[in-house]
N, CA, C and O of each residue as an XYZ file, in Angstrom:
416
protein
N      82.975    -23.713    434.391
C      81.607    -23.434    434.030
C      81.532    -22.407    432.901
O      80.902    -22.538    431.852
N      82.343    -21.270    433.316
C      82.258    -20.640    432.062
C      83.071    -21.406    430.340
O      82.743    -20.799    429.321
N      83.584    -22.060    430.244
C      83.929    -22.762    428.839
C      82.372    -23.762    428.902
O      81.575    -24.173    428.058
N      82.437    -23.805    429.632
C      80.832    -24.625    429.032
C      79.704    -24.162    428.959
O      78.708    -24.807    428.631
N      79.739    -22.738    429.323
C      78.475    -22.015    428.680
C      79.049    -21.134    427.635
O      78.364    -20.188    427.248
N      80.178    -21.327    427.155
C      80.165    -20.212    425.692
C      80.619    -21.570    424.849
O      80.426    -21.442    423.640
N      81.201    -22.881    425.263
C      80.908    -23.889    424.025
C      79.650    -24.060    423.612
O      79.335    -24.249    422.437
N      78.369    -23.960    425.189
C      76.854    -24.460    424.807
C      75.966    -23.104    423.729
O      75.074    -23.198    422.885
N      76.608    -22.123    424.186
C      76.240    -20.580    423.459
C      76.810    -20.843    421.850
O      75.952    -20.700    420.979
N      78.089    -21.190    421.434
C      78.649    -21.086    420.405
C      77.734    -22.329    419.140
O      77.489    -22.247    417.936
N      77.374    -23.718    420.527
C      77.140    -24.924    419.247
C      75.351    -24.237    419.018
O      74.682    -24.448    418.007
N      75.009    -23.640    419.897
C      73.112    -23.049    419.402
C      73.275    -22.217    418.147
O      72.466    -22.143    417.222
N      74.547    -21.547    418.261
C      74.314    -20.751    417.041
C      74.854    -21.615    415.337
O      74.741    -21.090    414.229
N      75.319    -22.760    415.573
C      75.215    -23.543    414.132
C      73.808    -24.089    414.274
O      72.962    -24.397    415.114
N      74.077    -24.024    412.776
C      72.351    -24.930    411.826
C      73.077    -25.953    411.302
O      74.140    -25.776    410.705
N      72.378    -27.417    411.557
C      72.970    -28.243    411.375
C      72.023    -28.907    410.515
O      70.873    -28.802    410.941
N      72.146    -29.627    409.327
C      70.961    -30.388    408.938
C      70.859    -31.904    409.227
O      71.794    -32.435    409.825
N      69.872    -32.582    408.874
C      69.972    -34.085    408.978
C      70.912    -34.594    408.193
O      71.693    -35.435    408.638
N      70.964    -34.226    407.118
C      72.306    -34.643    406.160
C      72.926    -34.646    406.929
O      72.913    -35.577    407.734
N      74.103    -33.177    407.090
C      75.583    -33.409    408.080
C      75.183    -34.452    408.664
O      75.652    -35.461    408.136
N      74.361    -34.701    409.733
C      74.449    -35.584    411.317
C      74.440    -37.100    410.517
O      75.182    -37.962    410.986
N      73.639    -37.425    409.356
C      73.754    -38.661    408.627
C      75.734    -39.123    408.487
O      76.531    -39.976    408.880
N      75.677    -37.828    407.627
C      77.256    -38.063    407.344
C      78.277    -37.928    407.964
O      79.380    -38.054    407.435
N      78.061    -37.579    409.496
C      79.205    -37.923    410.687
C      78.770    -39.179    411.239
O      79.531    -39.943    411.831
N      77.520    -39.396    411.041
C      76.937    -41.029    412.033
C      77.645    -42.138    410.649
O      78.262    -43.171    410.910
N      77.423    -41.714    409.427
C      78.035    -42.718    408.328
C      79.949    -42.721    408.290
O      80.423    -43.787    407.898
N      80.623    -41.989    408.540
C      81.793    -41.870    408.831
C      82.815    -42.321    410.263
O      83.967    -42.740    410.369
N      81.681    -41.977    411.282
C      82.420    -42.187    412.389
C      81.971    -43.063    413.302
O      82.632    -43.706    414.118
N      80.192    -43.050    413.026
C      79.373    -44.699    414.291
C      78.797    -45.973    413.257
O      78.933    -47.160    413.554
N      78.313    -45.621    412.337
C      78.379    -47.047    411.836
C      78.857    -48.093    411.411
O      78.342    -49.172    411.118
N      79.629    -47.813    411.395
C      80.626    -49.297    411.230
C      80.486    -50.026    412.676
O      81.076    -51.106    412.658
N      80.027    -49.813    413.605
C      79.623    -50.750    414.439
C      77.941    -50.570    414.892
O      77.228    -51.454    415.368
N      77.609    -49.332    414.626
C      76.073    -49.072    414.987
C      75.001    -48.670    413.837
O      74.568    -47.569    413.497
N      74.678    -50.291    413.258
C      74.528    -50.238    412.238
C      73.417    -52.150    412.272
O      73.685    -53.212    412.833
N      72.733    -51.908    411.762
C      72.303    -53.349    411.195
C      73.439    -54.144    410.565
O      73.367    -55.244    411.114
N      74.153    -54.158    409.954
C      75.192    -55.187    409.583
C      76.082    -54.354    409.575
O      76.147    -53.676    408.550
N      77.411    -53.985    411.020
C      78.317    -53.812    411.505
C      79.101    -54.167    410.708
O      79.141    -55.353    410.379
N      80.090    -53.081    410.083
C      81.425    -53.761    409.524
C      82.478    -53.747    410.376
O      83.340    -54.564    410.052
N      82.746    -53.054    411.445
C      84.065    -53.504    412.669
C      83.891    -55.126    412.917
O      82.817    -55.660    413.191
N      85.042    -55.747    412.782
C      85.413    -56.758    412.985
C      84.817    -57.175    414.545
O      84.499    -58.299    414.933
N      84.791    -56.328    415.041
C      84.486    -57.088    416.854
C      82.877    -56.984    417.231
O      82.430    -57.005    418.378
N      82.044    -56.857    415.911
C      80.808    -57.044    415.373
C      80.107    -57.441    414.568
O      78.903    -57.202    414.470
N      80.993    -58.336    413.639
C      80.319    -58.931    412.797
C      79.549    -59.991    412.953
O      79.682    -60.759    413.906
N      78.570    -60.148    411.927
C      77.909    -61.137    412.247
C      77.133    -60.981    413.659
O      77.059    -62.050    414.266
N      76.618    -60.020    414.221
C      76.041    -59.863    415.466
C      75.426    -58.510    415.534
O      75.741    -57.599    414.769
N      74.339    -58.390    416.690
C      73.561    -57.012    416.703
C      74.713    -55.879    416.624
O      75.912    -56.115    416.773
N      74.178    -54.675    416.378
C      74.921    -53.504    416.935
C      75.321    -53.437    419.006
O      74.931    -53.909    420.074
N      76.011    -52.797    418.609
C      76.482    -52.764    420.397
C      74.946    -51.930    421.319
O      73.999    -51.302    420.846
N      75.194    -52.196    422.373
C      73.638    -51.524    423.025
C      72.381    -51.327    422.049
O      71.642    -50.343    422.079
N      72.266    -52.332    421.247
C      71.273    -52.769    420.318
C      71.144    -51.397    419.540
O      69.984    -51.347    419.131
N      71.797    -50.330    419.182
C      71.595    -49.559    418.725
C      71.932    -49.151    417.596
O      73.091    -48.783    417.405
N      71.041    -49.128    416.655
C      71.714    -48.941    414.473
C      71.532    -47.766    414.242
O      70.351    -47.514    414.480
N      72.235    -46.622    413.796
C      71.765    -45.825    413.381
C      72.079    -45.502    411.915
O      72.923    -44.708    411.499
N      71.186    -46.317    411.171
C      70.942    -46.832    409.234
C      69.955    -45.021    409.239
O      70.140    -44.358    408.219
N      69.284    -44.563    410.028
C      68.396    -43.994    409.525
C      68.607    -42.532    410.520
O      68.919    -42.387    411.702
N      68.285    -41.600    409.461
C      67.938    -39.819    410.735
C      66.892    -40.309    411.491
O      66.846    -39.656    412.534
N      66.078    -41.108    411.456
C      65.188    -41.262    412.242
C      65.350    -42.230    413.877
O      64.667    -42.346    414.895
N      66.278    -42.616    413.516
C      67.099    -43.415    414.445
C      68.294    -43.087    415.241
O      68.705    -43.537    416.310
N      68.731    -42.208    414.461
C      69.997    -41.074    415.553
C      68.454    -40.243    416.211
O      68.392    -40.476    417.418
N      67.717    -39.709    415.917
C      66.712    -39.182    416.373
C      66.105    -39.324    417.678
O      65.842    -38.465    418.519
N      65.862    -41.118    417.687
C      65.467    -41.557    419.235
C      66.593    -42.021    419.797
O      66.399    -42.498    420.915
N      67.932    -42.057    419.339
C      68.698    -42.083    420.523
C      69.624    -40.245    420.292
O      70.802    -39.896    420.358
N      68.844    -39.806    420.127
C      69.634    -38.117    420.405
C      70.051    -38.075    422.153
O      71.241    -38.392    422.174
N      69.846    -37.964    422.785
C      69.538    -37.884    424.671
C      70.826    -38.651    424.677
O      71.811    -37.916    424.744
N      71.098    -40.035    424.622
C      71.928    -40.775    424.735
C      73.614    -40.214    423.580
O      74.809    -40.331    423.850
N      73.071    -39.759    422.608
C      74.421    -39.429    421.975
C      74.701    -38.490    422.905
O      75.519    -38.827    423.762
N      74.041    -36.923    422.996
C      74.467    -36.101    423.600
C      75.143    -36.204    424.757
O      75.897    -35.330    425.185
N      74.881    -37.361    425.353
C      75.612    -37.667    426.595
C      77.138    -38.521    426.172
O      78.332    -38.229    426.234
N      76.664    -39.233    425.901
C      77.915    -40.709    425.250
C      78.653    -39.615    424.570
O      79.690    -39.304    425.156
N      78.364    -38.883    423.377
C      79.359    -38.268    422.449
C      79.915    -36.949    422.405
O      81.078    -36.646    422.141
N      78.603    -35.922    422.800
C      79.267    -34.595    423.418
C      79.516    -34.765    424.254
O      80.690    -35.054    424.019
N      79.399    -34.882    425.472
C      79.683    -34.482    426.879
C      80.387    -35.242    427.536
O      80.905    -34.740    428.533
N      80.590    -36.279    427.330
C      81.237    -37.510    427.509
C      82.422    -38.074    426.836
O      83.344    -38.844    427.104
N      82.118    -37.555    426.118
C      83.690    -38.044    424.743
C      83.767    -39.740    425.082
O      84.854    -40.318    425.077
N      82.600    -40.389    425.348
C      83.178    -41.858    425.209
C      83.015    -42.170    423.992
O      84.045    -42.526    423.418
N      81.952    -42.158    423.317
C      81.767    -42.564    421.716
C      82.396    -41.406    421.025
O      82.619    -40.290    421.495
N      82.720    -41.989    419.484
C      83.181    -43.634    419.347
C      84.128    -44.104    420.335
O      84.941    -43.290    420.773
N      84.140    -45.228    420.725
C      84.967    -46.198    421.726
C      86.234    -45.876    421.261
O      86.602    -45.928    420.087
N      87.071    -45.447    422.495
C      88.621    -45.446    422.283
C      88.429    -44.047    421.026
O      89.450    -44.070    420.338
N      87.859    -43.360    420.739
C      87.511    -42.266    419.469
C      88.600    -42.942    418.463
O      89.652    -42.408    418.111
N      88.024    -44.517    417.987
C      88.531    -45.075    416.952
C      88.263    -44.473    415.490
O      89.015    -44.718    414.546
N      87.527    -43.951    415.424
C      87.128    -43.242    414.229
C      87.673    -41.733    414.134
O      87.563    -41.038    413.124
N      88.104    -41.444    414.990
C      89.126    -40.243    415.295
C      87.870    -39.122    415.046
O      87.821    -38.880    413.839
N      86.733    -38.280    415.878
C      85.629    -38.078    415.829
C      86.200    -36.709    416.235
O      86.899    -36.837    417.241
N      86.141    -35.493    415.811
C      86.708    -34.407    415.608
C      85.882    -33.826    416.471
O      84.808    -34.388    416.688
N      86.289    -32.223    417.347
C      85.769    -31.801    418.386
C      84.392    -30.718    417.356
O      83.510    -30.113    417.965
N      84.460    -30.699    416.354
C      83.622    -29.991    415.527
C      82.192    -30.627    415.467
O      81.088    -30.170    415.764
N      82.642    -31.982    414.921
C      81.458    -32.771    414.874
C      80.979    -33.032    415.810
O      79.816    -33.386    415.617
N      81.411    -33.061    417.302
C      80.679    -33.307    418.739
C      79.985    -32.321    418.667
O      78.792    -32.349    418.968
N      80.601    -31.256    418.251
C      79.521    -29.369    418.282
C      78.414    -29.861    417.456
O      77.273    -29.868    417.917
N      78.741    -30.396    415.914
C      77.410    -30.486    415.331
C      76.597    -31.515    415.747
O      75.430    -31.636    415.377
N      77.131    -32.220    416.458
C      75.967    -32.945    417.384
C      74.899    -32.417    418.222
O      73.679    -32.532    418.108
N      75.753    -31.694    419.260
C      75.491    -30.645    420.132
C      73.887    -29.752    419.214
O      72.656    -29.743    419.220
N      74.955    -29.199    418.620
C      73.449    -28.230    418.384
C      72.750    -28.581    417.415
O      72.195    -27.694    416.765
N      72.579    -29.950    417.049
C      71.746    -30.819    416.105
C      70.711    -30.656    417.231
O      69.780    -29.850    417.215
N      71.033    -31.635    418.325
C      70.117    -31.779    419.608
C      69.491    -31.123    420.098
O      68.359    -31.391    420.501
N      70.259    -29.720    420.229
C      69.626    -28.623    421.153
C      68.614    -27.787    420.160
O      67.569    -27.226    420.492
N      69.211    -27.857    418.842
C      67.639    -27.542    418.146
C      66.774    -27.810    417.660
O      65.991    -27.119    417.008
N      66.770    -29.251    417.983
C      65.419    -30.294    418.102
C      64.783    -30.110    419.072
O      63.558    -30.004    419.033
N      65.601    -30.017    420.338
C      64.937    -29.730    422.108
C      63.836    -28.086    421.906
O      62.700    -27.647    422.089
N      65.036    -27.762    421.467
C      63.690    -26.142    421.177
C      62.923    -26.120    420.474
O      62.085    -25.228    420.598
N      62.762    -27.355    419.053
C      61.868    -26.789    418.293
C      60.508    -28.012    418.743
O      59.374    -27.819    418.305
N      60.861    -29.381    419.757
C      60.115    -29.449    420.005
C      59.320    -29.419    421.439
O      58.742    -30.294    422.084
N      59.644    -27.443    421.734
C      58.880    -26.979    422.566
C      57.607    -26.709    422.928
O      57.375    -26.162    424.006
């Protein structure tokens, strides 16, 4: 418990912008979560759990679900085929958590 309240203490104190979170979702989830999927075990077919994220506005309504699937969970990316660095789970992390506060 305590490593998980000074990882959750450490990711509040980064500022993360929509950029970064664009350019870890463009590097490490779209190639399958995406309107036209380039992973081979998606082509030609929806994104997996119907979910694209082409847009900040779209990592946006599935924020709740990354935070779970990708911080806390380490399942996404699948098999961490994209080799998804423990940094960028942080800037996930407190992408989320300072959306949650700011829309208090």
């Amino acid at each position: 418990m305590v490593i998980l309240a000074e990882h959750t203490a450490w990711a509040s104190c980064l500022v993360v912008s929509d950029d970064e979170i664009m350019q870890i979702v463009n590097k490490r989830c779209a190639t399958c979560h995406s309107q036209n999927p380039t992973h081979t075990m998606f082509l030609n077919q929806p994104p997996p759990k119907e979910l694209a994220f082409d847009s900040i506005e779209e990592v946006r309504q599935a924020a709740d679900r990354i935070l779970v699937q990708v911080v806390q969970l380490k399942r996404m990316p699948l098999g961490n085929e994209t080799a998804m660095e423990d940094e960028e789970r942080e800037k996930f992390s407190a992408w989320i958590t300072a959306r949650k506060a700011a829309n208090r």
